[in-house]
C-alpha positions as CSV (number, residue, x, y, z in Angstrom):
1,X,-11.9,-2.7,9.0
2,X,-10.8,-5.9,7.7
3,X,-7.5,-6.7,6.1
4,X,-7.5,-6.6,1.7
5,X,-8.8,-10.2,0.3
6,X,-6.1,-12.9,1.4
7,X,-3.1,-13.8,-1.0
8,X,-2.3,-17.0,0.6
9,X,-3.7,-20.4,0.8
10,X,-3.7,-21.3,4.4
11,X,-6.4,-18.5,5.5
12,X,-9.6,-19.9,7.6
13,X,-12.5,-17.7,9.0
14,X,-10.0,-18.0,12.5
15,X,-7.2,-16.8,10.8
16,X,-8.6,-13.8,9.0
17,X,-10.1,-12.6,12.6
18,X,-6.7,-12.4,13.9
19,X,-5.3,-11.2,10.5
20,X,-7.9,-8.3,10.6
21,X,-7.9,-7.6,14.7
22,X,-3.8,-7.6,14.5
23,X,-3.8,-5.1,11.6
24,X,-6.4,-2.6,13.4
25,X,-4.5,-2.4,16.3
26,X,-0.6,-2.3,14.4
27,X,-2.4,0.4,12.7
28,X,-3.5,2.4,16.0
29,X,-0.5,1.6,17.8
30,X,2.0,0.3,15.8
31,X,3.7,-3.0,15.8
32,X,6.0,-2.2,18.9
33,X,3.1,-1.1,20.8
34,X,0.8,-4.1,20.0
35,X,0.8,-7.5,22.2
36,X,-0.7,-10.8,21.4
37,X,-2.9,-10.6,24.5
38,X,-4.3,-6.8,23.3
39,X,-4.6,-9.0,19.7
40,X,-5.8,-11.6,21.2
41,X,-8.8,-9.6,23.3
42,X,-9.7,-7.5,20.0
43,X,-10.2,-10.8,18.1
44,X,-12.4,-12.1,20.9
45,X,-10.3,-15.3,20.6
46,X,-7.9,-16.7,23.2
47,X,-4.0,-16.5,23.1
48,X,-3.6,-20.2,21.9
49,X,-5.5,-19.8,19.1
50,X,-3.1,-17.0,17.7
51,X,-0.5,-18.8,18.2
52,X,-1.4,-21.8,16.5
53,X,-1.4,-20.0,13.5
54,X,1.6,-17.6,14.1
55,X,4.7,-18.8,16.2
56,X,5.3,-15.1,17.8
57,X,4.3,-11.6,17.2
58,X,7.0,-11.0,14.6
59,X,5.9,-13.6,12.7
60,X,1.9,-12.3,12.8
61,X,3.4,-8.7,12.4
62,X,5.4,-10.0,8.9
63,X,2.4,-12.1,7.7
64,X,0.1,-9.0,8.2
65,X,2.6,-6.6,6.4
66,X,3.0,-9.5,3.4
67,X,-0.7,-9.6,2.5
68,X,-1.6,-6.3,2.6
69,X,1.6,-5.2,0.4
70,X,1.0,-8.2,-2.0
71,X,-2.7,-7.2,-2.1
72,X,-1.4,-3.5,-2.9
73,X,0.9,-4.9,-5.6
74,X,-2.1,-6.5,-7.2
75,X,-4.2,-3.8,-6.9
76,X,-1.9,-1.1,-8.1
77,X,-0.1,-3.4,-11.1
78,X,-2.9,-5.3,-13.3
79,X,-3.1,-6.7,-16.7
80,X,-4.4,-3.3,-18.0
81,X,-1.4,-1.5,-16.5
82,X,1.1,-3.9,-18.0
83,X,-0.6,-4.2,-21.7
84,X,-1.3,0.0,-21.4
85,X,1.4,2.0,-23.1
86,X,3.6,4.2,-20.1
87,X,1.7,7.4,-19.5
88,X,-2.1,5.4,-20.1
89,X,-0.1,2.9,-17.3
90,X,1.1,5.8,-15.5
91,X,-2.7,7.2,-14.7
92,X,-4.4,3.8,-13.8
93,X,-1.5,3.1,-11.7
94,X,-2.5,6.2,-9.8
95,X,-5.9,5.6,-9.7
96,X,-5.2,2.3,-8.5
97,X,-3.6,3.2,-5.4
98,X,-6.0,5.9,-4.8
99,X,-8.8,3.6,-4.9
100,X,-7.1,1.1,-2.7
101,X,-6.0,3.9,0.1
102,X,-9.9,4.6,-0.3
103,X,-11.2,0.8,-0.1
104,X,-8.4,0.1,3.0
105,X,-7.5,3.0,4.8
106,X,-5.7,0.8,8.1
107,X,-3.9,-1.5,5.4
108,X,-2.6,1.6,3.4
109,X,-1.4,3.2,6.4
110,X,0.0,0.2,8.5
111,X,1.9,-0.2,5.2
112,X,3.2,3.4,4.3
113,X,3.1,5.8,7.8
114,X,5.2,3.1,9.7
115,X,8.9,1.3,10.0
116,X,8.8,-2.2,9.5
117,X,12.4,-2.7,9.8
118,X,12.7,-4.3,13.3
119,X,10.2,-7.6,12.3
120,X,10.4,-8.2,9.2
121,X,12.8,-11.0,7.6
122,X,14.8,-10.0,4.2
123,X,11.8,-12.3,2.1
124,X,9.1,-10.0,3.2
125,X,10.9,-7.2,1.0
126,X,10.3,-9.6,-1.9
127,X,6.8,-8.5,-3.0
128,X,8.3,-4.4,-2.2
129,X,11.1,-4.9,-4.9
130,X,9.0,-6.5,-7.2
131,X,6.3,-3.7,-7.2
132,X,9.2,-1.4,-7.1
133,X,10.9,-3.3,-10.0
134,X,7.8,-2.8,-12.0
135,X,7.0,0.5,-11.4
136,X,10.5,1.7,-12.0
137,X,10.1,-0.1,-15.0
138,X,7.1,1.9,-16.3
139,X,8.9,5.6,-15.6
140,X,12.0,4.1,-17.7
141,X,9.8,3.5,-20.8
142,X,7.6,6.5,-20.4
143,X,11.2,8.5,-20.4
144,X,12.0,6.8,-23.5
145,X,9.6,8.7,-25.1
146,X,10.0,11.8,-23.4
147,X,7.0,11.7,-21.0
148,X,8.3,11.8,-18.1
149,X,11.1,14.1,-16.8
150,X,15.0,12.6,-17.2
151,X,16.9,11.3,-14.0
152,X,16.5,8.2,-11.5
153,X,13.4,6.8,-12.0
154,X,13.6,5.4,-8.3
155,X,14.0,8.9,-7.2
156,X,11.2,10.1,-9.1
157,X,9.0,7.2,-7.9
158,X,10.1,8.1,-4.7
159,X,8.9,11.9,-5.1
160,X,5.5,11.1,-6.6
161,X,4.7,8.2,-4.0
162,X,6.2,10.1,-0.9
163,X,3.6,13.2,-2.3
164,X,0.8,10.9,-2.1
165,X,1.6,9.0,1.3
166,X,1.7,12.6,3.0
167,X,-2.0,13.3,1.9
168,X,-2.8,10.3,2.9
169,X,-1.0,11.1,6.4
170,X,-2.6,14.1,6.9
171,X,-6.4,12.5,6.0
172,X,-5.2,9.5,8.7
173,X,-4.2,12.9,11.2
174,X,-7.0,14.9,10.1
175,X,-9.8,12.7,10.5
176,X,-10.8,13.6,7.5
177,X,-11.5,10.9,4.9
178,X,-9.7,11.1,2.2
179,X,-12.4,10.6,-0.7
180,X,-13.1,14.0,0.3
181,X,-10.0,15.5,-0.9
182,X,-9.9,17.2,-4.3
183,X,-8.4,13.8,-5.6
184,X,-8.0,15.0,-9.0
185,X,-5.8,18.3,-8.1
186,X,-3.7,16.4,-6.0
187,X,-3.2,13.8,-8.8
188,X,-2.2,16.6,-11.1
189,X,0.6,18.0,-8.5
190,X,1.9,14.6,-8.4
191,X,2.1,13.7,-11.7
192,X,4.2,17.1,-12.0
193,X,6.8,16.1,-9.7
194,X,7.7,13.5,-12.7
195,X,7.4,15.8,-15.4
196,X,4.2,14.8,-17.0
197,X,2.6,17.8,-18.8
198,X,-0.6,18.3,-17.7
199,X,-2.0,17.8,-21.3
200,X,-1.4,14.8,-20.9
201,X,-2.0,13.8,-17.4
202,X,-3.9,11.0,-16.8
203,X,-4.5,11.7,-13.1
204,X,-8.1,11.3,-12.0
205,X,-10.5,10.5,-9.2
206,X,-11.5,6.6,-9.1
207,X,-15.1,6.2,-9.6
């Protein structure tokens, strides 16, 4: 399944084939237990040519984890989301990431069911803290108005994201896809964790 539409402006067919062969197999067996050769064979391209675009495998492992998160990011935080008001934001925020998890299962869980720790250099975190800035931003103003349950809005970003990345870890165990989940309960359990009433919840399936 190929990688989210690129963020950069270097990408070439060539490019993409290695971006997309690299991320199927980080996703079946992770970055440590991926070589360039095994990349190399899935892309149906020689060694060279991986390397011509990527200096090492920590370099193609970083690049791969940088698009896809900055392709979540833009998927998850749009110009609706930032001109909504906090619990309107909240909901399409969530449908957002459902939908993506949906459109790109292997880019959703190279991203959140692995360590990335050992490859990646401090500027791949950039895009992470500014989603996370963002996001943390939207809990503080829906608190403001008493939305959302008091306390650290990182931890209760935390809560509600870890809640979501476990159903999509058991789909990704299961084998069983995870449109096929009753999307809209497990919306509603999630936006409990952070305190919003479900009255007001804005949690549905993506259409």
């Amino acid at each position: 399944m190929p990688m989210p539409p690129s963020v950069t402006h270097d990408d070439t067919p060539l490019r993409r084939k290695v971006m997309d062969a690299a991320l199927e197999l980080f996703d079946e067996r992770t970055w440590e237990g991926t070589n360039v050769p095994a990349i190399a064979t899935h892309a149906g391209v020689a060694v060279g040519t991986i390397y011509r675009y990527f200096p090492n495998k920590q370099a193609l492992g970083e690049a791969v984890f940088t698009e896809a998160k900055a392709a979540f990011a833009d998927a998850v935080i749009t110009d609706d989301v930032r001109r909504a008001d906090p619990v309107t934001a909240i909901g399409l925020i969530w449908r957002h990431q459902v939908a993506f998890a949906i459109a790109h299962p292997q880019a959703f869980s190279f991203l959140e069911h692995q360590v990335h720790g050992a490859y990646l250099r401090p500027q791949a975190y950039e895009v992470v803290d500014r989603l996370n800035a963002e996001l943390v931003g939207i809990l503080r103003e829906a608190q403001a108005i008493g939305a959302v349950r008091p306390g650290d809005p990182q931890v209760l970003l935390s809560m509600a994201f870890g809640a979501f990345v476990g159903v999509t870890k058991h789909s990704h165990a299961s084998g069983v896809p995870l449109a096929e989940y009753d999307l809209d309960s497990v919306g509603r359990a999630v936006m409990s964790l952070i305190g919003l009433a479900d009255s007001n919840s804005p949690a549905a399936t993506p259409s």
